[in-house]
C-alpha positions as CSV (number, residue, x, y, z in Angstrom):
1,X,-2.2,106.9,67.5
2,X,0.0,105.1,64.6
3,X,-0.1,107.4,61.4
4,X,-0.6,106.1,57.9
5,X,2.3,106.6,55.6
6,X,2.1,110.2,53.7
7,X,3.8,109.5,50.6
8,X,2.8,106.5,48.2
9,X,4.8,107.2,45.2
10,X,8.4,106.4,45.6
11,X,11.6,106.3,43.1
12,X,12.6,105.6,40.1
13,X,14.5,103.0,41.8
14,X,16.6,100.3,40.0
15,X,15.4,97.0,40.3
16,X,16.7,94.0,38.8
17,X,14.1,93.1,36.8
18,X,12.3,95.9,35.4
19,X,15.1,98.6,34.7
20,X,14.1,102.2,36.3
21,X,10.9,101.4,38.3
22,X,8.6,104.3,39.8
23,X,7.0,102.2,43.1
24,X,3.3,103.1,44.5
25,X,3.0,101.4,48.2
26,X,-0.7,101.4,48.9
27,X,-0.6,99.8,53.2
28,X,0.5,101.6,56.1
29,X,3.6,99.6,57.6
30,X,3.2,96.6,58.0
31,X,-0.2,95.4,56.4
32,X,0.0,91.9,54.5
33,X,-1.6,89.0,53.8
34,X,1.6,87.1,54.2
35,X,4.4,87.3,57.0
36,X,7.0,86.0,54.6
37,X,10.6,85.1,56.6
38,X,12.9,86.6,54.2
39,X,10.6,89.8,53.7
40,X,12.8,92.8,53.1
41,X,10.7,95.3,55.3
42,X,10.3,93.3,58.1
43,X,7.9,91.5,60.2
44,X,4.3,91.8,59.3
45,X,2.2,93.6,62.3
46,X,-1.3,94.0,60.5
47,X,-2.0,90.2,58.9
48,X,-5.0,90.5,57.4
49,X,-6.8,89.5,53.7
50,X,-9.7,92.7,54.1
51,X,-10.0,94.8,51.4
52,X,-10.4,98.6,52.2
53,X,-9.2,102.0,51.3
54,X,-6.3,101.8,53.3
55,X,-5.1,105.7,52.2
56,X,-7.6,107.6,50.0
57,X,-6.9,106.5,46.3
58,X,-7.9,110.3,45.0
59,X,-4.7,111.2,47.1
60,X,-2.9,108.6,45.8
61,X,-3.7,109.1,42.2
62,X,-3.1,113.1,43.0
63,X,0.5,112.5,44.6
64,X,1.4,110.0,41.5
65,X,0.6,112.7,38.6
66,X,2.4,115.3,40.4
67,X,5.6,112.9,40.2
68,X,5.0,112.3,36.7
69,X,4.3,115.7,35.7
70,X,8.0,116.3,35.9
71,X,9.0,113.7,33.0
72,X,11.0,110.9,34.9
73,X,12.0,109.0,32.2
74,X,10.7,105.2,34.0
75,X,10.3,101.5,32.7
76,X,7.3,100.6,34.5
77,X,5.1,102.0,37.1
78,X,4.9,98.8,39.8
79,X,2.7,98.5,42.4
80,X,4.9,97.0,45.3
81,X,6.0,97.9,48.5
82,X,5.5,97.1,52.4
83,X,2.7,94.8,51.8
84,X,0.2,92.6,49.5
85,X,-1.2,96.0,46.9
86,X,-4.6,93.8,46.4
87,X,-5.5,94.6,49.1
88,X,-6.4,98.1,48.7
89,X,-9.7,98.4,47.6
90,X,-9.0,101.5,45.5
91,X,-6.3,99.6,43.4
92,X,-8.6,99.1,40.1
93,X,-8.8,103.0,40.1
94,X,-5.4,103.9,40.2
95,X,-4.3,101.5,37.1
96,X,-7.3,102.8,35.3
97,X,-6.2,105.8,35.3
98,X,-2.7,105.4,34.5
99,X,-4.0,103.2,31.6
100,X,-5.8,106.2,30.7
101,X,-3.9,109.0,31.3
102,X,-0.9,107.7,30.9
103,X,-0.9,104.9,27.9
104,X,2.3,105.4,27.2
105,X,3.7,103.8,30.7
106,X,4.0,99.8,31.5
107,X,2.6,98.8,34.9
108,X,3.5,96.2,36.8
109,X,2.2,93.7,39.6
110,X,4.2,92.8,42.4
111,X,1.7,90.3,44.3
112,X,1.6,87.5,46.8
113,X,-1.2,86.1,44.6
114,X,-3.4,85.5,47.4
115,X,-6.3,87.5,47.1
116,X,-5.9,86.7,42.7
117,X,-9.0,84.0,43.7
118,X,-11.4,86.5,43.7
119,X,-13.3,87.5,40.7
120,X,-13.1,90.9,41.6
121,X,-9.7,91.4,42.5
122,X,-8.7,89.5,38.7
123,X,-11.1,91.7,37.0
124,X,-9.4,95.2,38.8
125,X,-5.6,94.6,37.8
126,X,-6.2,92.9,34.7
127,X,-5.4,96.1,32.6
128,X,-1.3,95.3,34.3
129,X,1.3,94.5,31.7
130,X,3.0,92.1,33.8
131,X,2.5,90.3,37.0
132,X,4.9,88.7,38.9
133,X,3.2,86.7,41.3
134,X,5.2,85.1,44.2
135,X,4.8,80.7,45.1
136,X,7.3,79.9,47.6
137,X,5.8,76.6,48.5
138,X,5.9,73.4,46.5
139,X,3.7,72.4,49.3
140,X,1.3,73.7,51.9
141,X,4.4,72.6,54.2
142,X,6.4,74.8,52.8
143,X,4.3,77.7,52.2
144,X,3.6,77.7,56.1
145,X,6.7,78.0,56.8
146,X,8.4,80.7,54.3
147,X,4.9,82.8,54.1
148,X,3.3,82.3,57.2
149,X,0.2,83.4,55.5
150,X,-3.3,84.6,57.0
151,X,-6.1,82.2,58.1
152,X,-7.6,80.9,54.5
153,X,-4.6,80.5,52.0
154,X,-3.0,77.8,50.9
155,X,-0.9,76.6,48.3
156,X,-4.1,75.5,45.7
157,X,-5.7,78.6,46.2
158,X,-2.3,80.5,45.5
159,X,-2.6,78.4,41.7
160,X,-6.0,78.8,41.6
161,X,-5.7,82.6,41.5
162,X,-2.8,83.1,39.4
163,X,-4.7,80.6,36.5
164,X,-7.4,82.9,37.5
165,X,-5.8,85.8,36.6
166,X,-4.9,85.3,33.5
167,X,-8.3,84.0,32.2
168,X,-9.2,87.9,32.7
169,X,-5.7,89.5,31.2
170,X,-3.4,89.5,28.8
171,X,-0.8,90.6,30.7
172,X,2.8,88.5,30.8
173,X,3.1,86.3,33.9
174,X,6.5,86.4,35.3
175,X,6.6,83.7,38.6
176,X,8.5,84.0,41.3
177,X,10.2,81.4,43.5
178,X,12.0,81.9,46.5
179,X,14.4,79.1,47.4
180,X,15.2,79.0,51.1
181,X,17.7,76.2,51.6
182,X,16.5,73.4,53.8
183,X,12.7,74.3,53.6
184,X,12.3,74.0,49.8
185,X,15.2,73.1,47.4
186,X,15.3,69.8,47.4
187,X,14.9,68.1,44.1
188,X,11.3,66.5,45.4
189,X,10.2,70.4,45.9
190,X,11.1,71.3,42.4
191,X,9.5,68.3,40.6
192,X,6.6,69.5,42.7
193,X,7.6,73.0,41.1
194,X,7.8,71.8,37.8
195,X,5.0,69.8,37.7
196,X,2.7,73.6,40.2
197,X,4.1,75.6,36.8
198,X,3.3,73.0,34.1
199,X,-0.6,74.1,35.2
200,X,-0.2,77.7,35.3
201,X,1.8,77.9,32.3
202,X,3.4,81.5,33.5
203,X,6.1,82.8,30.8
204,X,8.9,81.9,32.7
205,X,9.3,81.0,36.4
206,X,12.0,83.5,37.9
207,X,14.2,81.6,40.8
208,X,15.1,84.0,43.6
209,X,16.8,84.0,46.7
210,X,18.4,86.2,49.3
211,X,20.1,89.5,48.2
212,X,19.1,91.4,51.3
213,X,18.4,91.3,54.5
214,X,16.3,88.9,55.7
215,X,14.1,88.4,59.3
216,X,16.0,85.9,60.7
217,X,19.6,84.7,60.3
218,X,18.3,81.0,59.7
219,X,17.4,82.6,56.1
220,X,20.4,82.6,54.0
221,X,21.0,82.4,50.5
222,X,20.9,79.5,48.2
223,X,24.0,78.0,46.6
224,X,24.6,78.4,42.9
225,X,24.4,74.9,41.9
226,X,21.4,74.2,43.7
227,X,19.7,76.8,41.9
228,X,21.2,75.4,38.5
229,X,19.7,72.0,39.7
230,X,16.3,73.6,40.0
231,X,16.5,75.4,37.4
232,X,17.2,72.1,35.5
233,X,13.8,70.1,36.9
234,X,11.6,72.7,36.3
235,X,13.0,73.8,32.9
236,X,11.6,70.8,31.4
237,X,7.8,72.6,31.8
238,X,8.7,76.1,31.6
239,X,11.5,78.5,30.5
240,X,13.1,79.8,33.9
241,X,15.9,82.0,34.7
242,X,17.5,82.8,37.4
243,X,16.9,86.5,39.2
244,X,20.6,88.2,38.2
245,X,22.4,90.2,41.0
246,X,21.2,93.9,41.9
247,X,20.9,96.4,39.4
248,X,23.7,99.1,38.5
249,X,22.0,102.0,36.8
250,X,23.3,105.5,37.2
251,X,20.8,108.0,36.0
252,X,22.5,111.3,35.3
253,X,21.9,114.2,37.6
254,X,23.6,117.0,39.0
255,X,23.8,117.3,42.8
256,X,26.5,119.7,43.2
257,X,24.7,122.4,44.6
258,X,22.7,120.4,47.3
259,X,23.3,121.5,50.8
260,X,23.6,118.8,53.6
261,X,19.8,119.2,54.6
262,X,19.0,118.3,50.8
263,X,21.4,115.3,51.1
264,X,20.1,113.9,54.0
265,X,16.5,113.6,52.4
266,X,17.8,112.4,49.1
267,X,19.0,109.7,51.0
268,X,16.1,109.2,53.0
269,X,13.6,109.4,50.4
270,X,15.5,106.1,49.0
271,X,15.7,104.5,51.8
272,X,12.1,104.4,52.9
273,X,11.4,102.1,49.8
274,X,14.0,99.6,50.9
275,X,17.4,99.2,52.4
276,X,20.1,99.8,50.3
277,X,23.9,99.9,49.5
278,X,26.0,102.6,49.5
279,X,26.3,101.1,45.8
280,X,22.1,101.1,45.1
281,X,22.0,104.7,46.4
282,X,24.2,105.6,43.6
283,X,22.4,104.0,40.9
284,X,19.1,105.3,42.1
285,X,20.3,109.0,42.7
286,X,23.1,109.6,40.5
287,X,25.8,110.5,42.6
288,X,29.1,109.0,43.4
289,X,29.4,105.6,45.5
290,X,32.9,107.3,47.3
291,X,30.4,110.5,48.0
292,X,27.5,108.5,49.4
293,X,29.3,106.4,51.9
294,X,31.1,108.8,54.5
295,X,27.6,110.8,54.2
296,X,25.6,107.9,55.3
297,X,28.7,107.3,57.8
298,X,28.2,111.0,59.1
299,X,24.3,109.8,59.1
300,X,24.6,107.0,61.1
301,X,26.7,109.2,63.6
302,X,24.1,111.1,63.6
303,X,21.3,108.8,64.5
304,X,19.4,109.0,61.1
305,X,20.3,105.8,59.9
306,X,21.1,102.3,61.2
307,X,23.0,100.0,59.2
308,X,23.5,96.0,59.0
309,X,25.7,93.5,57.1
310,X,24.0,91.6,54.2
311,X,24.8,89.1,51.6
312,X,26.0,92.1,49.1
313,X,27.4,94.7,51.6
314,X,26.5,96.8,54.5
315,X,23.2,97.8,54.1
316,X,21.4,100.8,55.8
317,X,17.7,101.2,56.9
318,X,16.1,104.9,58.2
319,X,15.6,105.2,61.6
320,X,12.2,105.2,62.9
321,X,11.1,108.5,64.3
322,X,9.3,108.8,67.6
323,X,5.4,108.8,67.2
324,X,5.8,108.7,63.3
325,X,4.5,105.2,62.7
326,X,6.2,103.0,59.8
327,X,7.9,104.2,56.9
């Protein structure tokens, strides 16, 4: 039988938008309400919208102040990961209790927005600082096709629940849009954009596109100037910006006396968030980039790691063990 993932808490990790970023992933591999083509962590295998305790939230609550208990100087606890957080039951807890153990720290909400509808659901993460909720559809057309969502959501009910949310919080509202060229950046999809942020009012619309891996190689990044162009239409409702390349943050730490053994799960430990660079293990770890590479080399050899070209390098993914279940 498939085992649930043992570990919740991962990072710090650099992300491009919120600096240092401790990550809590609440689904076993690979539980979503969406099936999203350009999805970093690959095909969805549990598409579902049911709300349940998918690992016990004391556990997860226990394992997060035991990471925080040794003073990792963060910019935001975000609640991301392999799949929509929503839909763990238990989330409301766990931000409670951050919020009131630990008022000091920002959180964040990484969300597909579809479960945001529910009363319930807006009323548990509405203690967030931010949310960035995702709309990669200008219409259900296009939502079908780049989210491949579960039986129930569509595009109104995606606006619906981000307006929704943020008649129960305070928190900023960062959206995100994912241009996919030849599904939706044509210039009718972002007056359709403009016109979809212009009634959720977010505080800026965030244009993304690939920087990693995606599922298919029919996804591929969008140009530059098309981005500007978009940028340009939907500027006239909302401020937007455009999602800036990776992150370079090297914390400082001292690795010199790990042995190989210690290495190897360094590296690991990274990787099982997402796939990285050579470069993005750096900035996450603190050592070297010309010390990581011929060790994840060696790794590869090895049979620990696989690796694949993407639009910034050669990234490199864990290798699944035997009877483990997902990372």
């Amino acid at each position: 039988m498939s085992q649930i993932k043992t570990k919740c808490v991962f990072g710090p990790i650099p992300s491009r938008r919120l600096g240092l970023s401790l990550g809590i992933d609440l689904l076993p591999y690979k539980t979503c309400s969406m099936d999203c083509v350009y999805c970093e962590c690959g095909a969805t295998t549990n598409l579902t919208c049911e709300r349940r305790e998918y690992f016990p939230t004391r556990l997860v609550i226990q394992e997060l102040d035991e990471v925080l208990a040794k003073h990792q100087k963060i910019d935001y606890v975000t609640f991301s990961g392999v799949g929509e957080p929503t839909l763990h039951s238990g989330i409301g807890t766990i931000i409670r209790h951050i919020k009131e153990t630990y008022p000091e720290l920002k959180i964040c909400l990484l969300t597909n927005a579809s479960l945001l509808n529910e009363e319930q659901v807006a009323e548990e993460v509405a203690p967030v600082d931010l949310i960035v909720p995702s709309m990669d559809g200008s219409n259900d057309g296009e939502l079908s096709r780049i989210n491949r969502q579960a039986a129930g959501i569509t595009l109104e009910s995606v606006v619906k629940g981000i307006i929704n949310f943020k008649r129960h919080s305070r928190a900023a509202v960062w959206l995100e849009i994912f241009i996919l060229p030849g599904v939706n950046d044509s210039m009718e999809s972002a007056e359709r954009f403009r016109a979809l942020a212009a009634r959720i009012m977010p505080d800026k619309v965030q244009l993304n596109t690939l920087d990693r891996p995606g599922l298919y190689e029919w996804v591929q990044p969008a140009d530059d100037a098309v981005l500007n162009q978009i940028a340009g239409v939907i500027g006239r409702s909302v401020p937007v910006e455009k999602i800036a390349k990776h992150a370079r943050r090297v914390e400082n730490a001292n690795h010199e006396e790990l042995d190989v053994e210690q290495y190897n799960e360094l590296i690991l430990k990274t990787l099982r968030s997402r796939p990285c660079t050579a470069e993005d293990i750096s900035a996450t770890v603190g050592i070297e980039a010309d010390r990581i590479a011929p060790h994840l080399r060696r790794m590869e050899r090895a049979g620990m790691v696989v690796s694949e070209s993407g639009t910034r390098g050669t990234f490199f993914r864990p290798v699944k063990q035997p009877g483990g279940g997902g990372e």
